[in-house]
C-alpha positions, 0 to 999 in steps of 0.5 A: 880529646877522648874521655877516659872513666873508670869505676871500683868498688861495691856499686853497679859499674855500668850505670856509673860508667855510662854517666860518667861518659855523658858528663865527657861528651863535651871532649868531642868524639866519634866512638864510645866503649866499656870494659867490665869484669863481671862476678865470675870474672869474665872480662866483658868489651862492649862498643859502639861507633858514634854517641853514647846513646849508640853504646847503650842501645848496643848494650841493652841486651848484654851482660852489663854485671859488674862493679869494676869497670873502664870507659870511653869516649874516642877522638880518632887520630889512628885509624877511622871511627869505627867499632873495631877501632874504639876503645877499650881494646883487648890483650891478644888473650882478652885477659887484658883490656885497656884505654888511651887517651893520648898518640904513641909515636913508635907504635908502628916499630913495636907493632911490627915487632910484635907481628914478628913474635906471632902477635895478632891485631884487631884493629887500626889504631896506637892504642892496642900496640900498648895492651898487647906489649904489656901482655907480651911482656907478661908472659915473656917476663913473667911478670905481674900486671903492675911491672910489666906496665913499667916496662912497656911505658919505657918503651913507648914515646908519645903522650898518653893517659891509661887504665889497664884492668885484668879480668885475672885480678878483679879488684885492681886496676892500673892507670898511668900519665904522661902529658895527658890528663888523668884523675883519680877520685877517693871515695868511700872503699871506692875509687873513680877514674876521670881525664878529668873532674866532671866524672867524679864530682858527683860521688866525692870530692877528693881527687889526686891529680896524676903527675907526668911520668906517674902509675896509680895501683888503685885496689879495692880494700886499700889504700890508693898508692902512686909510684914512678915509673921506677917504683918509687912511690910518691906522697898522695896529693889528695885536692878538694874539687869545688865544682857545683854539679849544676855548672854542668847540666844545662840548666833549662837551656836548650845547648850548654852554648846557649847557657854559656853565653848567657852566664857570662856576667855572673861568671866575669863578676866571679873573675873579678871578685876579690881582684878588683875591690868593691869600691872599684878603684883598685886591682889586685893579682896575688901573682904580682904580689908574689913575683913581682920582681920577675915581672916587673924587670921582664923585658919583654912579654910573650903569649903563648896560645891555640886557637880562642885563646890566642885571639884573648892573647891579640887583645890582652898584648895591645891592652899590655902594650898600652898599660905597661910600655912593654913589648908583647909578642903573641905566637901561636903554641904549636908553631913557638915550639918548633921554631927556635924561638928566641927565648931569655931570663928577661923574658916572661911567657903568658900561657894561655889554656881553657882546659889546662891540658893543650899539648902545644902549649904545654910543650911550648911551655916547657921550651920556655922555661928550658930557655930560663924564662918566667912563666905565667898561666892564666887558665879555667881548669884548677889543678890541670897541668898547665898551671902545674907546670908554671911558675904563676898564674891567675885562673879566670874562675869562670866554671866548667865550659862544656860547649866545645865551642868557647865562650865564656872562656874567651871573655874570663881570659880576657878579663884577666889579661886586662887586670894584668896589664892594669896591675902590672901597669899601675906597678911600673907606673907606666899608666896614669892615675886618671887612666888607670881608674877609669878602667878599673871602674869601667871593666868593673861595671861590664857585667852589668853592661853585658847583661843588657847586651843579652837582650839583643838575643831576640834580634840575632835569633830573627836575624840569623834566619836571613843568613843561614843559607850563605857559604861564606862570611867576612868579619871585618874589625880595627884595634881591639875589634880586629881580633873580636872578628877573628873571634867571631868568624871561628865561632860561626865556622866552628859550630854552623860549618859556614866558611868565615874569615875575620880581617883587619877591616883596612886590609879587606882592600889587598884582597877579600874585597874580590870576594864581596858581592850581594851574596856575602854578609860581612859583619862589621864591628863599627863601634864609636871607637878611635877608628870609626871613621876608618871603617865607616869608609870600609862599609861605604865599599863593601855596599858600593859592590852589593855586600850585605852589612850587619854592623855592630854599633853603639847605641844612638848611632846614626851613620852607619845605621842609615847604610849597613843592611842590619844593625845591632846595637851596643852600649859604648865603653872604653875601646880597650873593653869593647871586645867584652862586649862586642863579643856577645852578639857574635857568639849569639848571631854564631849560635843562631845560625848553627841551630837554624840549620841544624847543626850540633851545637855543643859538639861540633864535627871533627872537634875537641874540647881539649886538644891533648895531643898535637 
């Protein structure tokens, strides 16, 4: 959520900043501003509710100098999108300008007490409560600009990332973390501000990643310098980024969705290389190499997840369950860490994140390993906090998702929880040779499989059209296809606003079947699998009540072919590999119908890329 940048240096800020905001949009926001200090040190805030574009048209007529500068992207939490209440804010005195990314919880208690000392506020929102506690400690204290930040953060709780500049002091800028992401990118007598990479990577390749509880006094002609809230000062931890800057354009395609989608048997093989052998017959994790006592003793395994993720973690508990023998919980982060979880040292907990920086799952992480278990991250984001704040991992490797609605995402996470099942199982010994190699080979052959699977785009796009005018959808799937509905049916609500529901197809009997009638299409996953004749019979009564089925199938089927009213047909694989496969008409038939009616598929409504914050 939101999108911080920042710029220091020789160059023109502005132009800098602007991109740097474009290169965010995928974060999801409502509202986007940019503070500058121009060459006689006016401090100079200029913002826009709604896009960028509405920013930059705003700004067409003003002063624009200046080569030290923030910027911003807002996802609304305290107060409505709006002009007033976007970011960056101003001190009382407009010396002081700051963004935010993050929920200061008290900021109601100091807001008061500053009104009290005389204090006035411009806007509805958490963040300006911060800008004006620093200045007032300022001039209370007399303090410079670095000191009085230390003290204001002492004061807050919440989470937060920040950058502070003051028009007074032109070649400086300050900016601090806590549970919320912020990178600063090193370049040549310049310095770039990021919540994360994608800002940054054009201009240098080396970033330090702020530390929870970190301040980073960046200033022109020096070096960069980290410290605590404290004072002490930390060692730079300066990181390579390797990202290819295609991996964020789009590439010809219409919607980064669209390419998403379509890059994912490049990006699975990139998953699996150097894991899975070339002969296809082995797989090997360094995680399970390095730890393998503690994973292989753990008596139990819980994932940790929001949203598609948890839905990855669905498939890869029945895929550990089988391969390995052990117990597999699946919680959803944000309600694990307000439970009192029953947590042990025999435990091991997978966390599970896109972006690295999911709030929930990061506190639930750290619930964990209060409790004394083993964590285990499996993540897209190199260097982001959560596999910071895990023992292991394995990152999926699947580049930079730019649509806020996961695709390639889903299939990396899934991918690699069924290498660590393989692995782990393979290792306890509770998998059969036979079996085990038959999966490996199998799994390493489905990038090819879902290139094919690709050329039933065309169909879905034809299809979609049909379908477009429907208020409600049922996805209805058993086994390793019940949580591929689930998947599905978050995919169409997330980007086309239909209401969807997934269902284990046995349970649409003990109520969804009220809502069946010719007016509601239910996608069926009915695939070869070990329950197709169970859910043959749950097509037969949705069509005794007039409900239009589109069933996906494996090639050559002729059953279900001669009942559901569209069918879309599949290659047959392993039933513990058909949610890779199975997943990709669906994400295509969701984008399909998003863009028949109109909607922004790549920032859909109301929606982040990367929730950092509850």
């Amino acid at each position: 959520m939101c999108g911080i940048v920042g710029y220091i240096g020789k160059q023109d800020a502005y132009p800098i900043l602007i991109k740097g905001l474009r290169r965010l949009e995928y974060r999801g926001y409502d509202s986007a501003g940019v503070a500058l200090i121009s060459g006689n040190n006016e401090l100079n805030v200029y913002k826009a509710k709604g896009k960028v574009d509405n920013l930059t048209e705003f700004c067409s007529d003003k002063d624009i100098s200046g080569c030290v500068g923030i910027a911003h992207t807002r996802w609304a939490t305290h107060g409505e999108p709006s002009a007033r209440n976007a970011h960056p804010h101003f001190s009382q005195s407009h010396n002081l300008a700051i963004i935010h990314n993050g929920i200061i919880e008290n900021y109601a208690d100091i807001k008061l007490k500053l009104q009290q000392k005389g204090v006035t506020f411009k806007s509805d929102t958490d963040t300006e409560v911060l800008v004006q506690l620093v200045e007032y400690i300022m001039v209370k204290k007399n303090l410079p600009l670095l000191e009085a930040v230390q003290v204001a953060l002492y004061q807050v709780i919440g989470a937060y990332a920040i950058a502070i500049v003051d028009k007074r002091d032109p070649l400086q800028i300050i900016a601090a973390r806590k549970q919320s992401p912020l990178v600063v990118g090193i370049g040549e007598d310049e310095f770039f501000l990021g919540s994360d990479a994608s800002p940054i990577i054009e201009y240098t390749d080396k970033v330090v990643y702020l530390e929870d509880g970190n301040i980073a006094v960046i200033r022109l002609g020096e070096e960069l310098k980290v410290i605590s809230l404290l004072g002490e000062e930390q060692d730079l931890k300066v990181k390579k980024v390797d990202i290819d800057l295609g991996q964020i354009e789009k590439g010809g395609y219409e919607h980064f969705m669209l390419k998403e989608i379509f890059e994912q048997p490049d990006c699975l093989t990139n998953c699996m290389r150097g894991r899975i052998n070339v002969e296809g017959n082995h797989v090997t994790l360094s995680a399970l190499i390095d730890y393998r006592r503690q994973l292989l003793e753990a008596k139990r395994i819980v994932i940790v997840a929001c949203g598609t993720s948890w839905h990855a973690g669905l498939i890869g508990k029945q895929v550990i369950e089988s391969c390995c023998r052990i117990p597999c919980e699946v919680e959803y982060a944000s309600e694990f860490r307000y439970r009192n979880p029953v947590v042990t040292k025999d435990d091991v907990v997978i966390a599970i994140s896109q972006s690295g920086e999911t709030a929930d799952t990061l506190a639930a992480i750290q619930l964990a390993k209060e409790k004394g278990a083993f964590i285990y991250g499996i993540c897209n984001a190199i260097g982001s906090s959560i596999p910071r704040a895990t023992d292991t991992g394995t990152y999926i490797h699947v580049g930079p998702e730019i649509g806020v609605a996961s695709t390639k995402a889903f299939t990396g996470q899934v991918t690699v929880l069924t290498m660590f099942a393989l692995a782990l199982g393979e290792a306890k010994g509770t998998i059969s040779r036979s079996d085990y190699l038959k999966i490996v080979s199998e799994l390493n052959k489905i990038p090819n499989i879902i290139r094919n699977v690709l050329k039933v785009n065309d169909q879905i796009k034809n299809l979609a059209r049909t379908f477009t005018y429907a208020h409600n959808f049922l996805y209805l799937g058993r086994g390793y296809s019940y949580p591929v509905a689930l998947e599905g049916a978050l995919k169409l609500k997330e980007i086309s606003y239909i209401h969807a529901e997934g269902y284990p197809a046995a349970e649409m009997k003990h109520g969804p079947i009220a809502l069946i009638d010719s007016d509601m299409p239910v996608v069926v996953i009915a695939t070869h699998n070990a329950m197709y004749e169970k859910v043959l019979s749950n097509i037969q009564e949705i069509k005794a009540r007039q409900g239009r089925v589109i069933a996906l199938v494996s090639e050559g089927d002729e059953t279900v072919s001669k009942i559901a009213d569209e069918v879309i047909q599949l290659p047959s694989v392993l039933d513990c590999l058909e949610p890779l496969v199975a997943t990709i008409p669906l994400q295509l038939l969701a984008y399909h119908v998003a863009v028949c009616k109109g909607k922004n598929v790549d920032q859909p409504r109301n929606l982040a890329k990367s929730v950092t914050v509850e």
